[in-house]
PyMOL Python script that loads the backbone (N, CA, C, O; Angstrom):
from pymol import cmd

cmd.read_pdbstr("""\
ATOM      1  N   UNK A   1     -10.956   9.628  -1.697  1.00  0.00           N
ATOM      2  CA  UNK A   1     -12.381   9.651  -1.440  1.00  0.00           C
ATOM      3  C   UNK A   1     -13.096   9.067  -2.651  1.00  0.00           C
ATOM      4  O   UNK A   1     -12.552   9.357  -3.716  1.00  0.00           O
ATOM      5  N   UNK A   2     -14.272   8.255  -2.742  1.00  0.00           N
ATOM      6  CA  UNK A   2     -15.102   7.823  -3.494  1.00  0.00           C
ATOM      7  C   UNK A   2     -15.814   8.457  -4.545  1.00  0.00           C
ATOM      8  O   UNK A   2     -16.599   9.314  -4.139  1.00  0.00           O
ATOM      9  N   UNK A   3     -15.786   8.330  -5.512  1.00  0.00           N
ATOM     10  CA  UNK A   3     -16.368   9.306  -6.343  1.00  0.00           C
ATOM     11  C   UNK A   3     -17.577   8.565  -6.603  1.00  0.00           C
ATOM     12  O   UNK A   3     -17.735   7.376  -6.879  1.00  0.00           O
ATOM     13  N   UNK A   4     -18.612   9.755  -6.423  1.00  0.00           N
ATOM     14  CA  UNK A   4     -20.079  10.026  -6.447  1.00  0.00           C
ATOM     15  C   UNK A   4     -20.735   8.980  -7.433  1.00  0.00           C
ATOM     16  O   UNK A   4     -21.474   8.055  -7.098  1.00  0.00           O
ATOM     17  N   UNK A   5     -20.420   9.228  -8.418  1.00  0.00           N
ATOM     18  CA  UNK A   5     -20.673   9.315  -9.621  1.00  0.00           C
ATOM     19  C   UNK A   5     -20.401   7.547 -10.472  1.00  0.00           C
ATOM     20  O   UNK A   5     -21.175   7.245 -11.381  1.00  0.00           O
ATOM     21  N   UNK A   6     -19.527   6.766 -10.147  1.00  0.00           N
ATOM     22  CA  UNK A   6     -18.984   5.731 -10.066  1.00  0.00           C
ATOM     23  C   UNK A   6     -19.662   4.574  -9.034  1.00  0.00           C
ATOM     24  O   UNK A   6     -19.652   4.496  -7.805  1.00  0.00           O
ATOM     25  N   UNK A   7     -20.264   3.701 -10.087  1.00  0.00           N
ATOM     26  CA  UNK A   7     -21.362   2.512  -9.705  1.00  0.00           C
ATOM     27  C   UNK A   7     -20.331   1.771  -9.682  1.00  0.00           C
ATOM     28  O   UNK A   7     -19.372   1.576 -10.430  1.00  0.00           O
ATOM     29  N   UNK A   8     -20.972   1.079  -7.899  1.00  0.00           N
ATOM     30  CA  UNK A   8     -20.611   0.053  -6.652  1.00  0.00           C
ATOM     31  C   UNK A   8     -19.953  -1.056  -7.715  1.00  0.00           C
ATOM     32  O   UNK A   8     -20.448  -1.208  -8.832  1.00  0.00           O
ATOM     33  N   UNK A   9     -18.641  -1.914  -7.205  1.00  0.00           N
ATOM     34  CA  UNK A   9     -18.462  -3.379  -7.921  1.00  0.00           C
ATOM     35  C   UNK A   9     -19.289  -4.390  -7.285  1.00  0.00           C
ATOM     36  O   UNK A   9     -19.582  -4.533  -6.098  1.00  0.00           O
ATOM     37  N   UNK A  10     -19.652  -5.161  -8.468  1.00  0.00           N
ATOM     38  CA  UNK A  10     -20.691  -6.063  -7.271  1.00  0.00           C
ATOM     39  C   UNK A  10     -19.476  -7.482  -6.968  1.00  0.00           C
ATOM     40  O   UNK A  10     -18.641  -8.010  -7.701  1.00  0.00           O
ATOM     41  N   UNK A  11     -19.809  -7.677  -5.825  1.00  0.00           N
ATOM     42  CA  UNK A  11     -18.946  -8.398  -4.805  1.00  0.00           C
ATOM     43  C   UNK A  11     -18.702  -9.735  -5.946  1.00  0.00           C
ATOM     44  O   UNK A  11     -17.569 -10.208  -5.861  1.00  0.00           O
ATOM     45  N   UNK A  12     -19.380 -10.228  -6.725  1.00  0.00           N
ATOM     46  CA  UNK A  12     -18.953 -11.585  -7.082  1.00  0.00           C
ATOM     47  C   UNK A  12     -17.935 -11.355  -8.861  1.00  0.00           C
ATOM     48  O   UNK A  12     -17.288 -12.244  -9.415  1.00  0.00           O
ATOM     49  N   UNK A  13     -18.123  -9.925  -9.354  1.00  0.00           N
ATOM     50  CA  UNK A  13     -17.054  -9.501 -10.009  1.00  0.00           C
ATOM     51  C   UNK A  13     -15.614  -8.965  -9.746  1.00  0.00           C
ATOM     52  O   UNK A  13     -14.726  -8.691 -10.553  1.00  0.00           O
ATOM     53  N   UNK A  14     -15.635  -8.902  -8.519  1.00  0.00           N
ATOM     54  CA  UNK A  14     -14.027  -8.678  -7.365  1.00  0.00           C
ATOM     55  C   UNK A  14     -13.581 -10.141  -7.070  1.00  0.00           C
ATOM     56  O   UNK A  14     -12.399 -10.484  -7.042  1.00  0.00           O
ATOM     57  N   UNK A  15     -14.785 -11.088  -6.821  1.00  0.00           N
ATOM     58  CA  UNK A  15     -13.992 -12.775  -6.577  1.00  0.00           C
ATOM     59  C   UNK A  15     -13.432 -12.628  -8.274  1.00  0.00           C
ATOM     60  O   UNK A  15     -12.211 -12.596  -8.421  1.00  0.00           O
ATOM     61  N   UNK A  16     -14.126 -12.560  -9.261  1.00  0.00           N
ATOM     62  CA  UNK A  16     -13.700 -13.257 -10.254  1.00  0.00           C
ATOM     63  C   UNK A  16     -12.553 -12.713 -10.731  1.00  0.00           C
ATOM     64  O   UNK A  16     -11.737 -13.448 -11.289  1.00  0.00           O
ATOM     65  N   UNK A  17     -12.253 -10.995 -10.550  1.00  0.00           N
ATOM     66  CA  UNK A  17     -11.131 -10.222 -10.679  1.00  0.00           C
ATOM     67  C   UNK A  17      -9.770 -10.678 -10.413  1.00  0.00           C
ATOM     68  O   UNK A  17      -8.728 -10.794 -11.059  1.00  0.00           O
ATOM     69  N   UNK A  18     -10.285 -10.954  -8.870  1.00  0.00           N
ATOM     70  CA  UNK A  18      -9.179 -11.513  -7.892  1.00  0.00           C
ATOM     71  C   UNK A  18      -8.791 -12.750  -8.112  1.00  0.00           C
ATOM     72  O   UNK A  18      -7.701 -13.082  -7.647  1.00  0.00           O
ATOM     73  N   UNK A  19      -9.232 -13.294  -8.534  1.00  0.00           N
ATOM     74  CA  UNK A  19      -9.059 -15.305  -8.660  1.00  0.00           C
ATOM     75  C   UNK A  19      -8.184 -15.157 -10.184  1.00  0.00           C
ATOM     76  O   UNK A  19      -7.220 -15.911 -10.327  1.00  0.00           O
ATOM     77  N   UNK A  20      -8.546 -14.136 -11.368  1.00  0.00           N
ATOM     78  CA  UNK A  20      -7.677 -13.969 -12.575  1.00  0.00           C
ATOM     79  C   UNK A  20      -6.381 -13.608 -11.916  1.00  0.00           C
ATOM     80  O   UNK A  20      -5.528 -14.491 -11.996  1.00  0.00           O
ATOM     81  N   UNK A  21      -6.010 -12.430 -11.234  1.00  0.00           N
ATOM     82  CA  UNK A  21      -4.982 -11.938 -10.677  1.00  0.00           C
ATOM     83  C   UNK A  21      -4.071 -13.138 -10.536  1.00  0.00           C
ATOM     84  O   UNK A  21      -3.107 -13.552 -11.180  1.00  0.00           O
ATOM     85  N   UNK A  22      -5.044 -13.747  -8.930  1.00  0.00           N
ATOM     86  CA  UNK A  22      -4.101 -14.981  -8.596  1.00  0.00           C
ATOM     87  C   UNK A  22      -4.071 -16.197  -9.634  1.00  0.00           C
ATOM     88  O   UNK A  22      -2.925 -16.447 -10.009  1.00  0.00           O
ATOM     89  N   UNK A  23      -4.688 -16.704  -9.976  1.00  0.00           N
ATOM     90  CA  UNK A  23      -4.187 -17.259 -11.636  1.00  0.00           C
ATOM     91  C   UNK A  23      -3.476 -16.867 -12.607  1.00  0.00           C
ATOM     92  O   UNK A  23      -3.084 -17.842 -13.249  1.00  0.00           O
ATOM     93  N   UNK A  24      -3.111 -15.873 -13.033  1.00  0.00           N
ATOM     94  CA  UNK A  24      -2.064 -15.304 -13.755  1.00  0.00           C
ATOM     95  C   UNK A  24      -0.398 -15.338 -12.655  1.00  0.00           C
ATOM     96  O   UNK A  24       0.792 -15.420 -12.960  1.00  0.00           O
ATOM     97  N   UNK A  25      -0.871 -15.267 -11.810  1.00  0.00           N
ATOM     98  CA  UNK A  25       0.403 -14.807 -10.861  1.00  0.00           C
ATOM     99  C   UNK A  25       0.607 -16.595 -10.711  1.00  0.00           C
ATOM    100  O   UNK A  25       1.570 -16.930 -11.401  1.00  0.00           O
ATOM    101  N   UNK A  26       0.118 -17.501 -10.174  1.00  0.00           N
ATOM    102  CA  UNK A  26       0.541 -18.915 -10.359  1.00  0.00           C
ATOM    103  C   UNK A  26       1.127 -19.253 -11.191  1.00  0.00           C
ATOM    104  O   UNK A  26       2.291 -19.639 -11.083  1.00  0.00           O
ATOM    105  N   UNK A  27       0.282 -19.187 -12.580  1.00  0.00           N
ATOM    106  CA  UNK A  27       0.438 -19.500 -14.166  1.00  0.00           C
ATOM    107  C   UNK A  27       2.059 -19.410 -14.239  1.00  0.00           C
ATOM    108  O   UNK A  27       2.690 -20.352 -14.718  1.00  0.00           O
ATOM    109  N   UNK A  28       2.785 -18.120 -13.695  1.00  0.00           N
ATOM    110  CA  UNK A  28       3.819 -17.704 -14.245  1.00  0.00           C
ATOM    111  C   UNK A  28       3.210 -16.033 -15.226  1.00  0.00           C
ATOM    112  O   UNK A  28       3.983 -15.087 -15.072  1.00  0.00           O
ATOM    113  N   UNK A  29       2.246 -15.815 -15.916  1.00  0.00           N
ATOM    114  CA  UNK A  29       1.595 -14.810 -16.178  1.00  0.00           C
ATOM    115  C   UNK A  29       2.350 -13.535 -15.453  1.00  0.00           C
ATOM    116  O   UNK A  29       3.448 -13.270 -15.941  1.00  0.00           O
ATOM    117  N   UNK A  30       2.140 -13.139 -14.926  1.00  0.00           N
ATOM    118  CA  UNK A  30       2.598 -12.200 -14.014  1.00  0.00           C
ATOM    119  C   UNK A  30       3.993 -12.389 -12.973  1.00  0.00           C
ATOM    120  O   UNK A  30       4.122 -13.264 -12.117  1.00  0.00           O
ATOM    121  N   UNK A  31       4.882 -11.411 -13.284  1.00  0.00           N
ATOM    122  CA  UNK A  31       5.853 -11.634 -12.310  1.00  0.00           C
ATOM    123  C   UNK A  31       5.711 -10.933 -11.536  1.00  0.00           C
ATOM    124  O   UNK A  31       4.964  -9.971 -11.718  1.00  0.00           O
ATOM    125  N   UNK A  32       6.481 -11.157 -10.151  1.00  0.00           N
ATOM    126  CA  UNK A  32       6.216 -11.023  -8.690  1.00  0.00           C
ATOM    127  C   UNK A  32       5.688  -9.087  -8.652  1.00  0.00           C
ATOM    128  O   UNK A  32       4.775  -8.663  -7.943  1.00  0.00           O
ATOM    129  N   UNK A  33       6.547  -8.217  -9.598  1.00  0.00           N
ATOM    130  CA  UNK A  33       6.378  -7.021  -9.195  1.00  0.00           C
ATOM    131  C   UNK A  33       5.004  -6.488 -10.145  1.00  0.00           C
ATOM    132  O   UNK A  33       4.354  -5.484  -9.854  1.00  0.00           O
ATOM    133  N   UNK A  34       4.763  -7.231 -11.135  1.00  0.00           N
ATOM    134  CA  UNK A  34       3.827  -6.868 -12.099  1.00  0.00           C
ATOM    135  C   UNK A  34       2.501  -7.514 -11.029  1.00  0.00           C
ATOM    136  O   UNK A  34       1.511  -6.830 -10.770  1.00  0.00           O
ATOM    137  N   UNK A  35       2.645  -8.535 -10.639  1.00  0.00           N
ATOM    138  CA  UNK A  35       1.297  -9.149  -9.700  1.00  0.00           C
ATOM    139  C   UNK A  35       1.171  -7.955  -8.578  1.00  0.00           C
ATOM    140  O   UNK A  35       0.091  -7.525  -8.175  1.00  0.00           O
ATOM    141  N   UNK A  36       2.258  -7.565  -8.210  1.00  0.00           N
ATOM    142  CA  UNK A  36       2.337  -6.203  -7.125  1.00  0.00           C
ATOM    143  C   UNK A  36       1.501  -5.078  -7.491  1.00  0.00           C
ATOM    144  O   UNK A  36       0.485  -4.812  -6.849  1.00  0.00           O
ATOM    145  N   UNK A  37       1.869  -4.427  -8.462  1.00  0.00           N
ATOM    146  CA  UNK A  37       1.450  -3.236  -9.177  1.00  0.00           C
ATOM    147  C   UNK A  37      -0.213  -3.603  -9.728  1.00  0.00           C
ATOM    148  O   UNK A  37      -1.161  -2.819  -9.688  1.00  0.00           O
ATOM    149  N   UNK A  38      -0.225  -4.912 -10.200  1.00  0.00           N
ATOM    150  CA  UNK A  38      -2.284  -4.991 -10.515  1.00  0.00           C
ATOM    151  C   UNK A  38      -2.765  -5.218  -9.452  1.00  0.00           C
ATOM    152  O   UNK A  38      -3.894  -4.754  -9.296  1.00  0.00           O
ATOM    153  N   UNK A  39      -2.106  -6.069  -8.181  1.00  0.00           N
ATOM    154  CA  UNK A  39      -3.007  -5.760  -6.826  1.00  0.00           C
ATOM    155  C   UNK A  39      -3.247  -5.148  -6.492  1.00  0.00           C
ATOM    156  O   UNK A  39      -4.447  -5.211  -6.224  1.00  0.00           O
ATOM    157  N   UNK A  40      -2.612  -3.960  -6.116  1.00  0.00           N
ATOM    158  CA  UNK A  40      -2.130  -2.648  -5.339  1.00  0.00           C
ATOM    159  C   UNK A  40      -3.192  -1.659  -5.999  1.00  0.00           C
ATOM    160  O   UNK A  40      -3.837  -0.924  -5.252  1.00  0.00           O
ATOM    161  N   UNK A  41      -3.489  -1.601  -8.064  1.00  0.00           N
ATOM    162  CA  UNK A  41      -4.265  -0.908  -8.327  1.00  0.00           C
ATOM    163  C   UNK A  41      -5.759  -1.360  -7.968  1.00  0.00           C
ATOM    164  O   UNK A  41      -6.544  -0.578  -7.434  1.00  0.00           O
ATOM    165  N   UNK A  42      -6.103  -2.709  -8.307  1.00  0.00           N
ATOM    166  CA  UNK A  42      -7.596  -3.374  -8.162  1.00  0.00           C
ATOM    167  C   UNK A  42      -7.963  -2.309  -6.911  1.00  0.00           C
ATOM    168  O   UNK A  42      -8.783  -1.391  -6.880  1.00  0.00           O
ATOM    169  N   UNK A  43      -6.841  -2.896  -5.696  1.00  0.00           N
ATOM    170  CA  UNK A  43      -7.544  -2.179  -4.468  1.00  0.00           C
ATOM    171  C   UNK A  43      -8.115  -0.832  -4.613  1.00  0.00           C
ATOM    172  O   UNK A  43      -9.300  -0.562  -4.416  1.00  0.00           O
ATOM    173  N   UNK A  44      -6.864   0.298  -5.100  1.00  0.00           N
ATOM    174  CA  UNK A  44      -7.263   1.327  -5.166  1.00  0.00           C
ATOM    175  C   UNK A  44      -8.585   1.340  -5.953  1.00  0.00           C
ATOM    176  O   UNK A  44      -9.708   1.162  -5.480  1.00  0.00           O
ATOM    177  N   UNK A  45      -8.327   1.533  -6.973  1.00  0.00           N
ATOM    178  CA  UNK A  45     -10.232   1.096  -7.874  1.00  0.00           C
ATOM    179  C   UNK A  45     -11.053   0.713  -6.787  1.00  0.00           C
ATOM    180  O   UNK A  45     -11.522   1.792  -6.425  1.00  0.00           O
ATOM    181  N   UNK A  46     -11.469  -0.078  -6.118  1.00  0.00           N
ATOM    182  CA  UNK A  46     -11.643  -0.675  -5.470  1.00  0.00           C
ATOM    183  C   UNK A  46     -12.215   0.238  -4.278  1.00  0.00           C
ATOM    184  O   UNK A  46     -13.394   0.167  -3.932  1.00  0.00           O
ATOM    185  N   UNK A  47     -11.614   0.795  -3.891  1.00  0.00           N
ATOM    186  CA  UNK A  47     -11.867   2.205  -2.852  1.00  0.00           C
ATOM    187  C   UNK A  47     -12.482   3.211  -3.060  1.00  0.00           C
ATOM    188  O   UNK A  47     -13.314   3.784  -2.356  1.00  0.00           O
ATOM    189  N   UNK A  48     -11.849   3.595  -4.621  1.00  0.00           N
ATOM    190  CA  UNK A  48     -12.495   4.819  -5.463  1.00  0.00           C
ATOM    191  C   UNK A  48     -14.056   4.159  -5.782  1.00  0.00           C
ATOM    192  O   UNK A  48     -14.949   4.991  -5.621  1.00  0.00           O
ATOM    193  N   UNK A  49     -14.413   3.108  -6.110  1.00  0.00           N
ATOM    194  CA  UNK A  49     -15.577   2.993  -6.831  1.00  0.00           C
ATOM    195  C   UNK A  49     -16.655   1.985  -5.538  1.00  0.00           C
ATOM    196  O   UNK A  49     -17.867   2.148  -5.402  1.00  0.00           O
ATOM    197  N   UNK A  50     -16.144   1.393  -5.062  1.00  0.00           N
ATOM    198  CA  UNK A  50     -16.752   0.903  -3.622  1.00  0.00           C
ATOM    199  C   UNK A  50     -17.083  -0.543  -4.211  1.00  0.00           C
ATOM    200  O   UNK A  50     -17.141  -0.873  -5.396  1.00  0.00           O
ATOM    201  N   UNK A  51     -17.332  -1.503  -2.796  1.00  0.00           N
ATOM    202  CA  UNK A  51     -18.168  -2.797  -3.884  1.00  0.00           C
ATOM    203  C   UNK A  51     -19.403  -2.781  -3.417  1.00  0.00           C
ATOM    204  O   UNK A  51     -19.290  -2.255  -2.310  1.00  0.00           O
ATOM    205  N   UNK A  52     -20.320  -2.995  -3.561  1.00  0.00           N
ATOM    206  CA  UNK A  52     -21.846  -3.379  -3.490  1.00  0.00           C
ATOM    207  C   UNK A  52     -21.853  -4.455  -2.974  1.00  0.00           C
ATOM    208  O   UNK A  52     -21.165  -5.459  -3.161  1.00  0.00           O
ATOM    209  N   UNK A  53     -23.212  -4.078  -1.846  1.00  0.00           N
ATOM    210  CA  UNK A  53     -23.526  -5.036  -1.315  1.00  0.00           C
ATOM    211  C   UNK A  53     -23.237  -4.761   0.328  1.00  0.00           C
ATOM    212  O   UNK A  53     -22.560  -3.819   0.740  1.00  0.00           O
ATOM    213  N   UNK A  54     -23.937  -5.852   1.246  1.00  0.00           N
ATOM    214  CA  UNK A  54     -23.093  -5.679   2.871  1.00  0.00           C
ATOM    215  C   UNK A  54     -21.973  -6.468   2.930  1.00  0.00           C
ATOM    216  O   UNK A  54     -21.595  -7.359   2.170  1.00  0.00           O
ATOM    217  N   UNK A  55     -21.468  -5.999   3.987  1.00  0.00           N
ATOM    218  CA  UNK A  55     -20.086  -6.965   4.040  1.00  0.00           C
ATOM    219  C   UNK A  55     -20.308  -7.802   4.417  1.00  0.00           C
ATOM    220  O   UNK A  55     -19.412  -8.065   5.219  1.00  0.00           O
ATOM    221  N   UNK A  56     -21.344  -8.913   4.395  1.00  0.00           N
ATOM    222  CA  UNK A  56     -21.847 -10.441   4.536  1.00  0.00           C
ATOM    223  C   UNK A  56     -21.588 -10.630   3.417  1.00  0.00           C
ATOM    224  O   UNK A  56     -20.570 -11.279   3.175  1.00  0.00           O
ATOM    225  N   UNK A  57     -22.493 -10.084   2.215  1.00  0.00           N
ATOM    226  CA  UNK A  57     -22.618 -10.349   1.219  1.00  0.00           C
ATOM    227  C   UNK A  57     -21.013 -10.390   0.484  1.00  0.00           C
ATOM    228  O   UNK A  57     -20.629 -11.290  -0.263  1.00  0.00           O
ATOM    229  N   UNK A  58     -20.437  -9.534   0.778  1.00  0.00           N
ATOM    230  CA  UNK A  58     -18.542  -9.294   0.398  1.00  0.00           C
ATOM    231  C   UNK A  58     -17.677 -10.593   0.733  1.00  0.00           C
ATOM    232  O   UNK A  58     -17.169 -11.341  -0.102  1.00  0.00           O
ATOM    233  N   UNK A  59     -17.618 -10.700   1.991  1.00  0.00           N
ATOM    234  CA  UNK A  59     -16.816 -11.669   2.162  1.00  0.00           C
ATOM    235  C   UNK A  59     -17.315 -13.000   2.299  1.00  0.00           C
ATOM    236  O   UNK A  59     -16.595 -13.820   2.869  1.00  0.00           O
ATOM    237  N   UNK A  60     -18.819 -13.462   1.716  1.00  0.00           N
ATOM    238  CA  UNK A  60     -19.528 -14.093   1.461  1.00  0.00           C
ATOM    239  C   UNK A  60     -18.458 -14.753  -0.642  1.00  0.00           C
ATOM    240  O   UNK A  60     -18.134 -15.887  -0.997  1.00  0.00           O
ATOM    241  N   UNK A  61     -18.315 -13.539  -1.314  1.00  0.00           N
ATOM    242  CA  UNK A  61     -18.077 -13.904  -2.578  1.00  0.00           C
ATOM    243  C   UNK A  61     -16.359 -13.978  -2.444  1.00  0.00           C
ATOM    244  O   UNK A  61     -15.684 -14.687  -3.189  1.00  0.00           O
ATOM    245  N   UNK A  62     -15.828 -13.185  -1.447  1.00  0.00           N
ATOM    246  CA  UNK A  62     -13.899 -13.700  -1.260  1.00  0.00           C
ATOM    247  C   UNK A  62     -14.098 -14.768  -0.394  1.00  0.00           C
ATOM    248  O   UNK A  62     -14.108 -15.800  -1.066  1.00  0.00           O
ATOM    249  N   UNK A  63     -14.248 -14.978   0.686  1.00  0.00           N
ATOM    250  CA  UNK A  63     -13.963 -15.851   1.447  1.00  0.00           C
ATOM    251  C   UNK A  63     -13.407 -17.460   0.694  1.00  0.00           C
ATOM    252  O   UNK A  63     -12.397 -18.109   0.966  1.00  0.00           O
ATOM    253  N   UNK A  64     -14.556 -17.770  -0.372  1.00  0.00           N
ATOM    254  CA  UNK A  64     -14.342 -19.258  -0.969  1.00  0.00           C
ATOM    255  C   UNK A  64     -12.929 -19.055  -1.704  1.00  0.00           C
ATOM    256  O   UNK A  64     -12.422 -20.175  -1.764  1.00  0.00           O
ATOM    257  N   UNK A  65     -11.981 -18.001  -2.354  1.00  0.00           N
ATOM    258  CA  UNK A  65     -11.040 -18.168  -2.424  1.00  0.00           C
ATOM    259  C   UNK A  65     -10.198 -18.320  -1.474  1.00  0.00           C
ATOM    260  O   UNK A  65      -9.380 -19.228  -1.618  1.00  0.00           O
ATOM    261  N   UNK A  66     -10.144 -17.519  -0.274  1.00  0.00           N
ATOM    262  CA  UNK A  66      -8.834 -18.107   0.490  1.00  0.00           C
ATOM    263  C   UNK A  66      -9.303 -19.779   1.220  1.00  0.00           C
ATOM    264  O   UNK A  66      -8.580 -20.530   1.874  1.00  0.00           O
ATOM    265  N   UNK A  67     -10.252 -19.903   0.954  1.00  0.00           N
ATOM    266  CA  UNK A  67     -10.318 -21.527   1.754  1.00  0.00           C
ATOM    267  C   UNK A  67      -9.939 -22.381   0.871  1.00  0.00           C
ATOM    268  O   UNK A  67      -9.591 -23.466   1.337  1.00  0.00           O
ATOM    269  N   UNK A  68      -9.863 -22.203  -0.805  1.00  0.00           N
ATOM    270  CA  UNK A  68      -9.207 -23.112  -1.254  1.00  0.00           C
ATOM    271  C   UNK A  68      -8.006 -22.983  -2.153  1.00  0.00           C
ATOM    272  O   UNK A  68      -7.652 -23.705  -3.084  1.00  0.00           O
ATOM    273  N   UNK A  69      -7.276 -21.517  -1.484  1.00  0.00           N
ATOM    274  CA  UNK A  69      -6.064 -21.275  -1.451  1.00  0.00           C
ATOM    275  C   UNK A  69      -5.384 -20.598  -2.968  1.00  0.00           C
ATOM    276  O   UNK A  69      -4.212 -20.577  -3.344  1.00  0.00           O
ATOM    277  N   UNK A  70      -6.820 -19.998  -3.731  1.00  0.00           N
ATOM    278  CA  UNK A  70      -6.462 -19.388  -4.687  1.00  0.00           C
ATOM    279  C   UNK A  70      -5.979 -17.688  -4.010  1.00  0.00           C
ATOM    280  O   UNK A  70      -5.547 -17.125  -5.016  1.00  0.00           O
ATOM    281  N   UNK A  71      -5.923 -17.188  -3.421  1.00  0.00           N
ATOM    282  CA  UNK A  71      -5.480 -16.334  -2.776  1.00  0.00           C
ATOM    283  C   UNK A  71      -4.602 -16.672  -1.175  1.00  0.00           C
ATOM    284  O   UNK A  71      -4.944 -17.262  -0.150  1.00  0.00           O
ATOM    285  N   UNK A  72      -3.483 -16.043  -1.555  1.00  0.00           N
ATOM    286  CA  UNK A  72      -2.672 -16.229  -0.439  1.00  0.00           C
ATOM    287  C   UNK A  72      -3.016 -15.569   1.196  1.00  0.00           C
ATOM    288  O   UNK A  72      -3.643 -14.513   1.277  1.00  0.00           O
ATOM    289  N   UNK A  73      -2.621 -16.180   2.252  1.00  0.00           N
ATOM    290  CA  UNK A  73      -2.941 -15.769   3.461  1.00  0.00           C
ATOM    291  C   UNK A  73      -2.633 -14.115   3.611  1.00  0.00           C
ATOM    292  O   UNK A  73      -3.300 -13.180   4.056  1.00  0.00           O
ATOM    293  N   UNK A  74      -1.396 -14.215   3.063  1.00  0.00           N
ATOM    294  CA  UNK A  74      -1.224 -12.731   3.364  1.00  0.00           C
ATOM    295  C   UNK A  74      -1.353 -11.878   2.066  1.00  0.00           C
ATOM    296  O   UNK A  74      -0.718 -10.824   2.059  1.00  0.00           O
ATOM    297  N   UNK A  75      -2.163 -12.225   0.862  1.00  0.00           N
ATOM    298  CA  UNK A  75      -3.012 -11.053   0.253  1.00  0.00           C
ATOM    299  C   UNK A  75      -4.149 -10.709   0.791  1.00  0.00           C
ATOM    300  O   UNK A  75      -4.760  -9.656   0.608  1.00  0.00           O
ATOM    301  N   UNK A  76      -4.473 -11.703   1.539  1.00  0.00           N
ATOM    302  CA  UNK A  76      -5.805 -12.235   2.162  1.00  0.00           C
ATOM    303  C   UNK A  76      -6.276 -10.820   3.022  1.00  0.00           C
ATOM    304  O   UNK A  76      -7.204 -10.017   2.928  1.00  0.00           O
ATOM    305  N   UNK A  77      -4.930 -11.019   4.032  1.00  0.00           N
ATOM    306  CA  UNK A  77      -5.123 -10.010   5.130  1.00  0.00           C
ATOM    307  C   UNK A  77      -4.910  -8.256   4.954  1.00  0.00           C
ATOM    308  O   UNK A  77      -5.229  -7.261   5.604  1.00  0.00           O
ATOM    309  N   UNK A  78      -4.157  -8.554   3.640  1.00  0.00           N
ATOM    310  CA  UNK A  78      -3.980  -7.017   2.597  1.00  0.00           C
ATOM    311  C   UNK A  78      -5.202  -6.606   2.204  1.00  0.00           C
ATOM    312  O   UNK A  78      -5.685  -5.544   2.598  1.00  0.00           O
ATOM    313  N   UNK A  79      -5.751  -7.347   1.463  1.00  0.00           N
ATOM    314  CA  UNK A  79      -7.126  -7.193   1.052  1.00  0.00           C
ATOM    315  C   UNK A  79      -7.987  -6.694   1.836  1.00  0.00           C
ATOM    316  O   UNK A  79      -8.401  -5.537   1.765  1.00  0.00           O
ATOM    317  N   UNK A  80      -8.291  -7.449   2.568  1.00  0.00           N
ATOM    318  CA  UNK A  80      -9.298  -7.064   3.346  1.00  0.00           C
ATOM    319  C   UNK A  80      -9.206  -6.044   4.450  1.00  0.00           C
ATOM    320  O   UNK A  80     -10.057  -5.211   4.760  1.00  0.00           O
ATOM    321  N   UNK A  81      -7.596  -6.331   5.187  1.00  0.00           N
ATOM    322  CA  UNK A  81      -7.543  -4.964   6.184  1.00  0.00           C
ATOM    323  C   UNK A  81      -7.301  -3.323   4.898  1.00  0.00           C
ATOM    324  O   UNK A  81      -7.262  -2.190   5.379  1.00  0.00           O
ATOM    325  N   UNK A  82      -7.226  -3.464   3.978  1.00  0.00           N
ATOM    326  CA  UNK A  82      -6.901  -2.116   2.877  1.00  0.00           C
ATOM    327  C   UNK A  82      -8.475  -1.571   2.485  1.00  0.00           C
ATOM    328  O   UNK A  82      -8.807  -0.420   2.202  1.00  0.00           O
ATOM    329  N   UNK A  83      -9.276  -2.720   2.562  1.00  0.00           N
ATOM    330  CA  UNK A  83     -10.366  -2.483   2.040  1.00  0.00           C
ATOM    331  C   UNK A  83     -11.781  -2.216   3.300  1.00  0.00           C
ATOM    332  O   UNK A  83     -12.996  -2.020   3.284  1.00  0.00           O
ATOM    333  N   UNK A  84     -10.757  -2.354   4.213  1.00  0.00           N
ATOM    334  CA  UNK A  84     -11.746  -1.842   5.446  1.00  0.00           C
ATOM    335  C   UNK A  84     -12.690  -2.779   5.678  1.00  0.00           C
ATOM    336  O   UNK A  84     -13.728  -2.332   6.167  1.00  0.00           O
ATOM    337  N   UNK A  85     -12.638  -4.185   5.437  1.00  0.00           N
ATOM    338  CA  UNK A  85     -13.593  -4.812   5.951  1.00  0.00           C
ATOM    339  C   UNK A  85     -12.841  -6.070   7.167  1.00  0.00           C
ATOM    340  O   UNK A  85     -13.500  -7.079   7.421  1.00  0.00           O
ATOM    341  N   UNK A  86     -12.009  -5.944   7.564  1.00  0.00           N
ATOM    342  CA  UNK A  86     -11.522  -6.382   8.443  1.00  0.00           C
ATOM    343  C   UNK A  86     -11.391  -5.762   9.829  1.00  0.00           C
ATOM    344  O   UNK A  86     -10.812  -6.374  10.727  1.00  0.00           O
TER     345      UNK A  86
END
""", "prot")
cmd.dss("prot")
cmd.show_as("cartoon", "prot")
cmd.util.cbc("prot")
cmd.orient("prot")
């Protein structure tokens, strides 16, 4: 559950989060289980602290990564079905 107390991420600091992730994980930066374990937490964070904004505005600031393929199809669909906006 969300804690109270813990101010919204705003949607265009989760693109930029997410786009480091997947840049480190390209780079070589991150190996396959270490890219696992910082995805897996972002989300959680992510849940606990909520993002700001409507979900126009949300998948308004991810969307431009998966169209030009800095995020993979199927983090894509992790993401977003984990994060309830799918």
């Amino acid at each position: 559950m969300a804690d109270e107390k813990l101010t919204p991420v705003n949607p265009a600091r989760v693109a930029q989060e997410l786009k480091a992730l997947s840049d480190g994980r390209a780079s070589g930066k991150y190996a396959a289980d270490e890219y696992e374990h910082r995805f897996s937490r972002m989300i959680s964070e992510l849940r606990d602290r909520r993002i700001g904004g409507t979900r126009a505005e949300i998948m308004a600031a991810l969307t431009p990564l998966k169209a030009d393929g800095t995020v993979s199809d199927t983090d894509w669909a992790r993401l977003i079905k984990q994060l309830g906006l799918g």
